[in-house]
N, C-alpha and C positions, 0 to 999 in steps of 0.2 A: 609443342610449346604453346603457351596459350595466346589465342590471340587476340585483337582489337581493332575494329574497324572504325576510321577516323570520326564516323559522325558517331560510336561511340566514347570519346574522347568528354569526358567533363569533370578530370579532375580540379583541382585548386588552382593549378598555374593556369590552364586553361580557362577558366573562369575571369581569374585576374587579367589576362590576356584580353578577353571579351571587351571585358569593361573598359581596360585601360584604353583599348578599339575607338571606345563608342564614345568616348571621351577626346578623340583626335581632332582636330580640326582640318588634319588632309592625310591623307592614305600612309601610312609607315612602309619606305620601301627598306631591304634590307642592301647595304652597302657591296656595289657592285655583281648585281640579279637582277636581273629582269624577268625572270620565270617562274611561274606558278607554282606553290607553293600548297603540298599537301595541309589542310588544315589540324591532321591529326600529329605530324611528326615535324611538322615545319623540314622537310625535305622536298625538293621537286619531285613531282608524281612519278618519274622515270627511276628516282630510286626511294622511293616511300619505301619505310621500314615498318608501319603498323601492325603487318600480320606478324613483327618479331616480337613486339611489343610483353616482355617479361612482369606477371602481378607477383610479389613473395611477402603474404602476409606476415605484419612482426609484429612485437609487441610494442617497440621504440616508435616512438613520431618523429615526424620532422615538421620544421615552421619556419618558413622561407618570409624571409621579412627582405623586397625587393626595390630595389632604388629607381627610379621615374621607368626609363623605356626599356628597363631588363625583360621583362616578359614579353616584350614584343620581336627579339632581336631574337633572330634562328639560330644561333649560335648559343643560346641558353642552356646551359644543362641542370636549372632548377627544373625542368618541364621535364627530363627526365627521370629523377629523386620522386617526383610526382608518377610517373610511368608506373615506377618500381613499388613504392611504400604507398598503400592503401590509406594509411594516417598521413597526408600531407596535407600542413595546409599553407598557404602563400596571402598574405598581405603587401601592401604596396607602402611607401616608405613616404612619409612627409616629415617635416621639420616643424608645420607648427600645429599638428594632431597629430593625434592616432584612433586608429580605426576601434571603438567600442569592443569589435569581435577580438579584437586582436589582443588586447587585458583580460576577457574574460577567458581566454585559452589560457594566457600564463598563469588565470589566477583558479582556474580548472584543478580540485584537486584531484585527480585522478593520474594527475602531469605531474613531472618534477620539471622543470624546462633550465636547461644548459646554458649561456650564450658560447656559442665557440667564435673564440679570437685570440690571437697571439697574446700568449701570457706574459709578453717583455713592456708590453702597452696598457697593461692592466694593474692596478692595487694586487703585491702580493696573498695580500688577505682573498681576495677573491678566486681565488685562481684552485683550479683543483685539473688532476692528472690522470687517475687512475680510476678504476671500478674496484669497489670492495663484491667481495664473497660471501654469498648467505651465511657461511659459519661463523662471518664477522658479528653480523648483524647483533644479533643476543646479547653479544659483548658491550653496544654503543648505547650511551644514557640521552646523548642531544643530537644525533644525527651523524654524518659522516664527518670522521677526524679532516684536518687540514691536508689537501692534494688528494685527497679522494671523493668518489662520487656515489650516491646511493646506490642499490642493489635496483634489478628492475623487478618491480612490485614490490620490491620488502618491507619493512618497517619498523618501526623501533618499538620496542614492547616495553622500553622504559618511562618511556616520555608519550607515548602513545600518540604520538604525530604519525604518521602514514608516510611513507615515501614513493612518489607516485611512478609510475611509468616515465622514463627519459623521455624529453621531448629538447631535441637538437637543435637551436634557434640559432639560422644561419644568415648571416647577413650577403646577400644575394647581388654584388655589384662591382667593379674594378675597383683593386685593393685602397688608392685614395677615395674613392665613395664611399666604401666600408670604414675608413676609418673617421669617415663623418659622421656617417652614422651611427656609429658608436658612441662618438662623443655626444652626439644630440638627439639620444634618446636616453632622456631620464628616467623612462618606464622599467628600464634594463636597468639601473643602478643596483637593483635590491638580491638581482640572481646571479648565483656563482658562474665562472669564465672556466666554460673548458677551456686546455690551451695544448692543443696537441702535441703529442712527438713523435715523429714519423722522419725514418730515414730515407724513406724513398722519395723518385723525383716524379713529376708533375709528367705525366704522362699525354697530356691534352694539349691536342695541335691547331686546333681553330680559331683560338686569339693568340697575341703575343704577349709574353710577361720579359723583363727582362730578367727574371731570376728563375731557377726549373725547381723552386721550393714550393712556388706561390700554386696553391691547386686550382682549379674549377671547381665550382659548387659542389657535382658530383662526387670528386672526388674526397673532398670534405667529407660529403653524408655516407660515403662508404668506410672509412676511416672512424668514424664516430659508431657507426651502424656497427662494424666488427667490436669496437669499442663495446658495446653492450651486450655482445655476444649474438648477436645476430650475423652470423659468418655465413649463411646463404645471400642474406639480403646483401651483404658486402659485396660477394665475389659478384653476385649477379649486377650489382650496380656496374660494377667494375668493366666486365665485359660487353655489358649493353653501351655504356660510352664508346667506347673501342668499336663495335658494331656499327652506332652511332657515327662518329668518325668516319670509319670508312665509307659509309654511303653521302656521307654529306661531301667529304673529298673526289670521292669519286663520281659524282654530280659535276663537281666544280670543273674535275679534269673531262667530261664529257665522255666517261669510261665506266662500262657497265659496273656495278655492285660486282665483288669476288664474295657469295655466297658461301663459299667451302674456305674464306682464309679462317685461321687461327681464331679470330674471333668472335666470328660468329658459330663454330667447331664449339668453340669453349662455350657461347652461352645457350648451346641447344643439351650438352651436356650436363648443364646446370638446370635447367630445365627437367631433362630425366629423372636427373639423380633427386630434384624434388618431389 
């Protein structure tokens, strides 16, 4: 499995993490820890998971757009979406800017960028459901019909607009922060609303939700990620949470990492098989 040793650690959320650091005015402890904290995995050193640390290059991006102290909070799982997809990138969220880099991504054509958020919150017109099929493509004069989403890399040979590689614009904070965010970011008006449908339940144990609908970040980017036919990067998202999980619980309880459970089983197999 491949692996990563914390000081090489410098993906996007790591970065934003840096800054948002250095921008503190006193130390960020994380809520009920007092222990030292790997800076590669945000886990205590007794159960660092870095040498599990999964890369599975894709073609889909992701763009973690994060509300004030999310990157700093060890319980984060945009940091690991980051772990996994080689394309991540993470901006921090304000209400009366936005970051330069952060328009010139959406406006990146190489991108096609998504926002995913519940489509019962959103203008029907914007909202799209589905992935079309290259054999669609040829067919389409303006782009992709209503509830569906372009092809990754395809393009339209009639209109001769490009359809750029998906890029998942995930808004990165507890569900009422996210849906500030959404309201108060005008930059986001102009681009279509994934709006997922997924019957499974919310697998992630580290915060509370009162509903088992509401995912983790992670869970989002693997959902979206299988979504564009990226089914490695999915499942390995999937079981690196889980992974994930267990060593940060098993920290908590003062009980060694179970190395051989189901989880980490699963993502050394995912590993091979890539």
């Amino acid at each position: 499995m491949p692996a990563a040793q914390p000081h090489a650690i410098t993906h996007a959320v790591f970065r934003l993490r840096a800054a948002r650091l250095a921008r503190s005015a006193k130390p960020f402890v994380a809520r009920g820890s007092n222990s030292e904290r790997c800076p590669g995995c945000r886990v205590v050193f007794s159960h660092c998971l870095c040498m599990l640390r999964p890369v599975v290059p894709t073609t889909a991006g992701v763009c973690l757009i994060m509300f004030d102290i999310e990157p700093l909070k060890p319980t984060n799982t945009g940091w690991l979406i980051a772990d996994v997809v080689p394309e991540t990138f993470a901006f921090g969220w304000a209400r009366t800017e936005v970051d330069p880099a952060l328009l010139a991504l959406l406006a990146d054509p190489q991108w096609q960028p998504y926002v995913v958020f519940p489509g019962e919150f959103v203008d029907p017109a914007r909202v799209v459901t589905t992935l079309i099929n290259y054999s669609q493509a040829a067919q389409l004069a303006a782009g992709p019909p209503q509830g569906e989403l372009a092809p990754s890399g395809g393009s339209d040979p009639h209109s001769g607009g490009a359809w750029g590689r998906p890029l998942f614009v995930l808004l990165d904070a507890t569900w009422p922060e996210a849906r500030k965010m959404f309201r108060k970011s005008p930059f986001l008006n102009h681009l279509p609303v994934l709006s997922l449908q997924s019957e499974q339940l919310s697998r992630y144990r580290l915060r509370r939700s009162k509903r088992d609908d509401h995912f983790c970040t992670s869970e989002v980017a693997a959902l979206c990620l299988d979504l564009a036919g990226e089914t490695r990067a999915a499942q390995t998202l999937e079981a690196y949470l889980d992974v994930f999980t267990s060593h940060y619980l098993s920290a908590k309880r003062l009980v060694p990492a179970d190395l051989e459970d189901a989880a980490h089983q699963r993502l050394r197999a995912l590993a091979v098989a890539g």
